[in-house]
N, C-alpha and C positions, 0 to 999 in steps of 0.2 A: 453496518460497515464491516467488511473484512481486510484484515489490516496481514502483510503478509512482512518480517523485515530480515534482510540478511543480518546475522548477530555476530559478524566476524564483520562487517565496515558500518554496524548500523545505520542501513542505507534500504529503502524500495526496492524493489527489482527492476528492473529496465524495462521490463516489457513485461503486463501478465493480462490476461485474458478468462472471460469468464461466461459459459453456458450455461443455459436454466432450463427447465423442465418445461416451464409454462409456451404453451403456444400460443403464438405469437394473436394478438388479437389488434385490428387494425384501432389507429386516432386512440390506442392505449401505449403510454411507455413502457417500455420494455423493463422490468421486475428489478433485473441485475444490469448495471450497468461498470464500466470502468473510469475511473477520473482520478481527479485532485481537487480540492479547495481550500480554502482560509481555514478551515474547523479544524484542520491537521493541525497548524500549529498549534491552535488552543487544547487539543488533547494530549500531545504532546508533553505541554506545561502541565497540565494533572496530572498525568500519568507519565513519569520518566521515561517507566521499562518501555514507553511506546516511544520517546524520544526519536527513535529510526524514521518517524513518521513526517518528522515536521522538516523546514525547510532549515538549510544549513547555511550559514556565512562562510563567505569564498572569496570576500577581501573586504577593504573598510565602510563601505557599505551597500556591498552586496552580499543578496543570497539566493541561494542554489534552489531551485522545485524541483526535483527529479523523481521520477517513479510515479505508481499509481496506486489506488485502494480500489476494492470493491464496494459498490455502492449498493444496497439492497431494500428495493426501497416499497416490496412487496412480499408478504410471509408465502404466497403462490408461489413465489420464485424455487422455492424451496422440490426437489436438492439442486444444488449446485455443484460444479464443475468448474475447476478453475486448472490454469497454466501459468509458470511464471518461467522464464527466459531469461537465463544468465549465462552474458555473452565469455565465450574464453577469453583468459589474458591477451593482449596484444603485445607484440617484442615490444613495441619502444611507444607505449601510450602518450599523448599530450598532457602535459603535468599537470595543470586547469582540470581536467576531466578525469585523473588517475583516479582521486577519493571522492568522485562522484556517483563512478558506477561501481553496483554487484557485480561478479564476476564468478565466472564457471574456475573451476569444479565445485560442488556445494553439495553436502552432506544436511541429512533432516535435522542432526542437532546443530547447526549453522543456523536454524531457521526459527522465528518467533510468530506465530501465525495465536492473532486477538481477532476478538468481533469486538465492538463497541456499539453501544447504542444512542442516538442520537434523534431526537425530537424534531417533528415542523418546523417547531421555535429557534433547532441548532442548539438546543439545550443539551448537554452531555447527559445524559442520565448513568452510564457507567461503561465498564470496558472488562473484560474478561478475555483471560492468557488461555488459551485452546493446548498450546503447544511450544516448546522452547521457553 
């Protein structure tokens, strides 16, 4: 998994995207894909400095999923190509959603990009800071 987190709202990005090398071979999944799942928060809870990952509480019992991870679930996929999309401020944002999103302008030390690896089983087996 590639974990990508704004470090100024420790937040996902809005939108990120991700191309592989591998061509494309039919009735096989595609190597890299993009999502979300439950594992976030439990990595999250190991690993603090990943905290930006998991899901946030956003009143008395709710909580927020936003963003996405890359999910990489073939070493063929290898390299990769990724995009992340951070929307400009808006004048007058919906308060609910102000500390939800990343937002533009964003500088590379703003930004904390892990891989983590993660087992069949959903087993963690570790997580390494690439950057930030």
């Amino acid at each position: 998994m590639v974990v990508l987190v704004d470090k100024r709202s420790n937040r996902l990005p809005a939108i990120i995207e991700v191309r592989h090398s591998r061509t494309r071979v039919r009735d096989l999944p595609d190597p890299a894909t993009v999502g979300s799942s439950w594992i976030q928060n439990k990595i999250a809870q190991r690993y603090p400095w990943l905290k930006g990952m998991g899901d946030k509480k956003s009143g008395e019992d709710t909580w927020l999923s936003e963003g996405s991870v890359i999910w990489v679930d073939d070493q063929e996929a290898s390299p990769l190509t990724f995009v992340a999309t951070f929307p400009p401020t808006q004048e007058q944002p919906q308060p609910q959603r102000q500390a939800a999103v990343t937002t533009a302008p964003v500088v590379i030390p703003d930004l904390l990009l892990a891989m983590v690896c993660i087992g069949s089983d959903d087993q963690i087996y570790w997580a390494h800071r690439l950057q930030g």
